[in-house]
Residue frames as qw, qx, qy, qz and C-alpha x, y, z in Angstrom:
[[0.237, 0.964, -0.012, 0.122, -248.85, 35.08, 67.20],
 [0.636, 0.040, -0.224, 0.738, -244.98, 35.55, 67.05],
 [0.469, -0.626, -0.244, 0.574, -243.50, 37.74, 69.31],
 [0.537, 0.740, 0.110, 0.390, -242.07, 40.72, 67.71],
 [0.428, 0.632, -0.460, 0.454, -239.64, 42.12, 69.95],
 [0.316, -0.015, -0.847, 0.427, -238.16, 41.36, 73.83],
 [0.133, 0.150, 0.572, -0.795, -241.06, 43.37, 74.97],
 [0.235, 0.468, 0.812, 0.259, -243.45, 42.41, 72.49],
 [0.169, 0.906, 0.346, -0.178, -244.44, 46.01, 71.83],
 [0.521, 0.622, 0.256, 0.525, -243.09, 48.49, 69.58],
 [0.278, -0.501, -0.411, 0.709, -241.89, 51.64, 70.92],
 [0.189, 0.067, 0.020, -0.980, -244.23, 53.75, 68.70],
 [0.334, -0.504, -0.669, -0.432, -247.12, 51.74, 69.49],
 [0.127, -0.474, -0.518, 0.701, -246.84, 53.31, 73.46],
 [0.082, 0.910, 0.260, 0.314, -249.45, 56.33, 73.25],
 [0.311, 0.701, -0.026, 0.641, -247.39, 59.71, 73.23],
 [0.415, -0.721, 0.231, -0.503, -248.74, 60.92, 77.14],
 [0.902, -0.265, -0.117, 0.320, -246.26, 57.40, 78.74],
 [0.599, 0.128, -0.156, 0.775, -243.09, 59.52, 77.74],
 [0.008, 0.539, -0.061, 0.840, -244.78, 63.01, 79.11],
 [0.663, -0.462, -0.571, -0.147, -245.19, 63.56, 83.06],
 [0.471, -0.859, 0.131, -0.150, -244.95, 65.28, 86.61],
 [0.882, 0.077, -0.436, 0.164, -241.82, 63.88, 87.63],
 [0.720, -0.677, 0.105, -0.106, -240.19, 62.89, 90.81],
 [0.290, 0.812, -0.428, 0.271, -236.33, 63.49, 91.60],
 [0.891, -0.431, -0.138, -0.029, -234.75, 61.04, 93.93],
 [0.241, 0.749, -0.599, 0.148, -231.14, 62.09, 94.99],
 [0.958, -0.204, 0.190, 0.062, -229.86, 58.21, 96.15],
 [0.578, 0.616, -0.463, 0.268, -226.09, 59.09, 95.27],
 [0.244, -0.473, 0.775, -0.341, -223.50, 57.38, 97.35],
 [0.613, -0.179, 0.736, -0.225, -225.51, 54.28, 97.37],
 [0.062, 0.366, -0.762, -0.531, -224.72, 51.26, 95.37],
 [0.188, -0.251, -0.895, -0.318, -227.98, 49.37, 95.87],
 [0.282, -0.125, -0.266, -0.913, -230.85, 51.39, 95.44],
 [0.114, -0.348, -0.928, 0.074, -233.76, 50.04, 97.69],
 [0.328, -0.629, -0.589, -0.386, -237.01, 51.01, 98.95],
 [0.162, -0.072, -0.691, 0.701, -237.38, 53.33, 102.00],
 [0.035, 0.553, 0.816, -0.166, -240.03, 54.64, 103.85],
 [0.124, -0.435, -0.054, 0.890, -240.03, 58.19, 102.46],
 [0.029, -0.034, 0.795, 0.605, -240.41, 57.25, 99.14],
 [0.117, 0.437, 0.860, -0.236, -244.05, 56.91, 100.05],
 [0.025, 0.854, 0.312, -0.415, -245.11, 59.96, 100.25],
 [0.000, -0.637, 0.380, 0.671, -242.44, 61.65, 97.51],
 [0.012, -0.037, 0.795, 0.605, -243.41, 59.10, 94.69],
 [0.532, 0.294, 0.142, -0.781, -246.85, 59.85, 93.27],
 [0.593, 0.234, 0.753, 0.165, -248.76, 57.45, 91.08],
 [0.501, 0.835, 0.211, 0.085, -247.83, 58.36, 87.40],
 [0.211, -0.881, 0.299, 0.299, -244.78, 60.14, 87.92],
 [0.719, 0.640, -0.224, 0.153, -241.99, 60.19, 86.04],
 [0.754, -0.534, 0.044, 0.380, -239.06, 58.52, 88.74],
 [0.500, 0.690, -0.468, 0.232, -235.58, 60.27, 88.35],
 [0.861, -0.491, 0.081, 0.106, -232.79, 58.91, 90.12],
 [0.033, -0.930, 0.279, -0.237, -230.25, 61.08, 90.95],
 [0.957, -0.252, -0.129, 0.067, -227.12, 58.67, 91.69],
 [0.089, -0.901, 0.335, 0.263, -223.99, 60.97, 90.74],
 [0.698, -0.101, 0.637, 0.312, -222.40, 57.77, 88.67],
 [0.561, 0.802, 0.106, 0.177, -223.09, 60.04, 85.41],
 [0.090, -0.912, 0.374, 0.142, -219.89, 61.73, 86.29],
 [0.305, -0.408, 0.798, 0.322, -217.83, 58.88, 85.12],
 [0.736, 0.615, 0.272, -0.083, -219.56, 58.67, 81.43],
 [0.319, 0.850, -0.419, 0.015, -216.90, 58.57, 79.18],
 [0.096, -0.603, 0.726, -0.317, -214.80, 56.11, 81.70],
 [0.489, 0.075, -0.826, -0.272, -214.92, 52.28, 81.32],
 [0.188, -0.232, -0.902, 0.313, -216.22, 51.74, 85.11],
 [0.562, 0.187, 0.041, -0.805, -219.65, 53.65, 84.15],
 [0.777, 0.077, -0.184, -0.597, -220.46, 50.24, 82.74],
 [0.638, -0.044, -0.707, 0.302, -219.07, 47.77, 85.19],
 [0.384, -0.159, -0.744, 0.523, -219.63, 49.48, 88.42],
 [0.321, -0.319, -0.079, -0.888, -223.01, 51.33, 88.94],
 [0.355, -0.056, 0.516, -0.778, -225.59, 51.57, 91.21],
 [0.191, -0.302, -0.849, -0.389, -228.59, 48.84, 90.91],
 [0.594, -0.206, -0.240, -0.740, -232.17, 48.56, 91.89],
 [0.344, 0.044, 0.861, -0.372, -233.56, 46.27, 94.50],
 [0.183, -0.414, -0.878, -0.159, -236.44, 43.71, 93.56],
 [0.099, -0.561, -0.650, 0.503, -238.00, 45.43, 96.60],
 [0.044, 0.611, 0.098, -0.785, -237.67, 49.12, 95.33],
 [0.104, -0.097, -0.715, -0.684, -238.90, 47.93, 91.64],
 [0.285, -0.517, -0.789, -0.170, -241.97, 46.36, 92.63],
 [0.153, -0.526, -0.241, 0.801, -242.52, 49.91, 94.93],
 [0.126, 0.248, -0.412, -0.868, -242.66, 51.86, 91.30],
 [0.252, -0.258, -0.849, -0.385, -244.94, 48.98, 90.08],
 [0.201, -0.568, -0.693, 0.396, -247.26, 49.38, 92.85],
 [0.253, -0.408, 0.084, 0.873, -246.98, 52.90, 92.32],
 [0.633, 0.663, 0.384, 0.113, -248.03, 52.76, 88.70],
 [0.320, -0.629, 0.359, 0.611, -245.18, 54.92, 87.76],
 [0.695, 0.647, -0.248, -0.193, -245.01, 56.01, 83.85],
 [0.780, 0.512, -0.267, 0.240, -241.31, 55.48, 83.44],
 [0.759, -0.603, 0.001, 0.245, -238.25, 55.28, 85.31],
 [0.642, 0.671, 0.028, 0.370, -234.98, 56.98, 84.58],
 [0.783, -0.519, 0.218, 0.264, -231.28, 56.99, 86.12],
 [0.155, 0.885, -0.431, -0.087, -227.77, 58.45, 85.30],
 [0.435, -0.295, 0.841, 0.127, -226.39, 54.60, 84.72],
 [0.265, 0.171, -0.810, -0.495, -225.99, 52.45, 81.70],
 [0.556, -0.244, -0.756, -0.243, -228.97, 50.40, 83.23],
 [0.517, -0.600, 0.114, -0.600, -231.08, 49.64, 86.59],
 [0.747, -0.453, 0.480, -0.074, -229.43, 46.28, 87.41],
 [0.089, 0.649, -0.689, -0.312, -227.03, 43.44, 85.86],
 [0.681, 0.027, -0.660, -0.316, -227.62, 40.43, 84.49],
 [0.231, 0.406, 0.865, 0.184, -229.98, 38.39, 84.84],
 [0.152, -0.134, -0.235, -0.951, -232.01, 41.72, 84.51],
 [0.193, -0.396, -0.888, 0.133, -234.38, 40.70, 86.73],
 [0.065, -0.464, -0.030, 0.883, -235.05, 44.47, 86.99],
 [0.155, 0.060, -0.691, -0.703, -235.65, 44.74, 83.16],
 [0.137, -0.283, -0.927, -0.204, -238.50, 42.14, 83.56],
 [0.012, -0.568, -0.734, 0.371, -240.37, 43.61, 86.16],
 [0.096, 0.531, -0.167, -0.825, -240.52, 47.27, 84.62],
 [0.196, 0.075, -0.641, -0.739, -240.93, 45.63, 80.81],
 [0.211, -0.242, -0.946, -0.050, -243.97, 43.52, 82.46],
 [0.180, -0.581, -0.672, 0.423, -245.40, 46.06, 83.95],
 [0.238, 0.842, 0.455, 0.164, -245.56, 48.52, 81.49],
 [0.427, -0.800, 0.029, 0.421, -242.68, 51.15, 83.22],
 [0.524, 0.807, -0.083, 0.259, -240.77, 52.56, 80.51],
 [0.799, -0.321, 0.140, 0.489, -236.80, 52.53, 81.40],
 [0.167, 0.980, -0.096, 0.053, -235.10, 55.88, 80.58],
 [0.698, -0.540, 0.061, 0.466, -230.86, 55.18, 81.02],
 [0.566, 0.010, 0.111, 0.817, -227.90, 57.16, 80.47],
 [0.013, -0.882, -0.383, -0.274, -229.36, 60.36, 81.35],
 [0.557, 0.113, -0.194, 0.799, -227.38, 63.52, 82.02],
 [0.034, -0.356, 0.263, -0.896, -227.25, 66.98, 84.48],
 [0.526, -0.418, -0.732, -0.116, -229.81, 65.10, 86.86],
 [0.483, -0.145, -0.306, 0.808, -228.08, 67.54, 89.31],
 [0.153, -0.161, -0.099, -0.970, -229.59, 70.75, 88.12],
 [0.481, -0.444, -0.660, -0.369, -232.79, 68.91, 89.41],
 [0.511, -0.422, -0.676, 0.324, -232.11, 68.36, 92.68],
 [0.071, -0.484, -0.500, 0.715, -233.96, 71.15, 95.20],
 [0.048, -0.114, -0.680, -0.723, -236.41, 71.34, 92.30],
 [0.511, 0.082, 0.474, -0.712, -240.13, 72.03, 93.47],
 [0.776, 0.442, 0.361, -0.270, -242.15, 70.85, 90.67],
 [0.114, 0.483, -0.627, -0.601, -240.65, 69.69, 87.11],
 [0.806, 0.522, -0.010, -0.279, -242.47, 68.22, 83.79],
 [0.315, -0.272, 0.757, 0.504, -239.83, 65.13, 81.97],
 [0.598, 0.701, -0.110, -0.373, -240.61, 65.16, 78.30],
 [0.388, -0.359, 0.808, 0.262, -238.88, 61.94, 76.76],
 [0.831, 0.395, 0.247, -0.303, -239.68, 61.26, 73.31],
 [0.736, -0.015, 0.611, 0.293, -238.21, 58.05, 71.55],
 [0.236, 0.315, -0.682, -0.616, -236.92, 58.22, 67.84],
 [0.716, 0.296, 0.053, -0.630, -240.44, 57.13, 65.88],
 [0.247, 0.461, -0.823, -0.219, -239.05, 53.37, 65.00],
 [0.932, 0.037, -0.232, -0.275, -240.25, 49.69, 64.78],
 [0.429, 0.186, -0.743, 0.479, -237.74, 48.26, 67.96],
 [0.426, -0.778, -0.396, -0.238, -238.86, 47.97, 71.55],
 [0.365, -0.741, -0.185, 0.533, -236.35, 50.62, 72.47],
 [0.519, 0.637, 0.310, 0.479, -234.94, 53.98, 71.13],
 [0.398, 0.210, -0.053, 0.892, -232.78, 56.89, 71.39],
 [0.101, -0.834, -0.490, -0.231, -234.65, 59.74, 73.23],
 [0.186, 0.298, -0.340, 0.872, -233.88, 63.25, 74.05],
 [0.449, -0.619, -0.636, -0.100, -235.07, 63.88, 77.56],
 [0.115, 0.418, -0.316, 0.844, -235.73, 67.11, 79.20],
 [0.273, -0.530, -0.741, 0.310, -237.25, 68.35, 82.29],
 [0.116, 0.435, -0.186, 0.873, -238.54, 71.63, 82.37],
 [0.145, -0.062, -0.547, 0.822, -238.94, 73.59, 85.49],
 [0.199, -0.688, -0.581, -0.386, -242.08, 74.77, 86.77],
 [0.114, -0.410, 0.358, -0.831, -242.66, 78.12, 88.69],
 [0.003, -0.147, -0.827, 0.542, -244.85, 77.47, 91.98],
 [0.512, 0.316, 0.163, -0.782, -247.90, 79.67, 90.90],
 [0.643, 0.252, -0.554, -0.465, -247.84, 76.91, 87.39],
 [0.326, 0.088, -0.936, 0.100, -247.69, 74.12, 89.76],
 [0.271, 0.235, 0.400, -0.844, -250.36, 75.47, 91.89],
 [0.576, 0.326, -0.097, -0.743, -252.58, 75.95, 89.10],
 [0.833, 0.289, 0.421, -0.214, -252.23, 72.43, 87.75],
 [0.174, -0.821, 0.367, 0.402, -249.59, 73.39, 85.27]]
């Protein structure tokens, strides 16, 4: 069977509930390489939707937004994988730089890759929030998506929300 694209899936053959999910706010700004700690345990859930809160969205618009951004450890990918994480999703053009060794482990494992994502800020000392990312309905294995988060009150998170 030929391939059919770098991930060999379509992005509207994913089912609908990958791009919808609890999701989980990391604020890792200031640092340029994004690893694994030991908090992370206990604040990433299996399923979540990862943000990652790096503050490098402030220079969108400005040629070093896509030459000098924050990556991803190996260490703190294969964390998410473990994890089962839906998707993953960061205020940079991308989660690491060529070779994209990043890229692989996420597209191999099923992690959906959310980038250039804006006001990640308005998250942070968030209790509970829902991300809602749906793709433009297309035959590629990536795609434009508007992605919100909305808030949840405590009594709707409580309940199950």
């Amino acid at each position: 069977m030929e391939k059919r694209t770098a991930s060999d899936t379509f992005i509207g053959d994913i089912p609908l509930d990958r791009f919808v999910g609890e999701g989980c706010l990391l604020d890792v700004s200031g640092q340029l390489l994004i690893d694994d700690k030991p908090e992370y345990e206990h604040l990433i859930v299996e399923h979540n939707i990862v943000l990652l809160h790096t503050g490098h969205g402030k220079l969108f618009g400005h040629p070093e937004y896509f030459t000098e951004y924050p990556v991803l450890t190996e260490n703190f990918a294969e964390h998410l994988v473990r994890k089962k994480v839906k998707m993953i999703g960061f205020d940079t053009p991308s989660p690491d730089q060529d070779p994209y060794a990043i890229h692989r482990i996420f597209m191999t494992n099923g992690i959906l890759i959310a980038e250039n994502l804006k006001n990640l800020d308005k998250l942070l000392g968030a209790d509970s929030f829902e991300v809602i990312a749906l793709p433009l309905l297309i035959q590629a294995d990536a795609a434009m998506a508007r992605v919100i988060a909305r808030l949840r009150t405590r009594s709707a998170a409580q309940k199950g929300e």
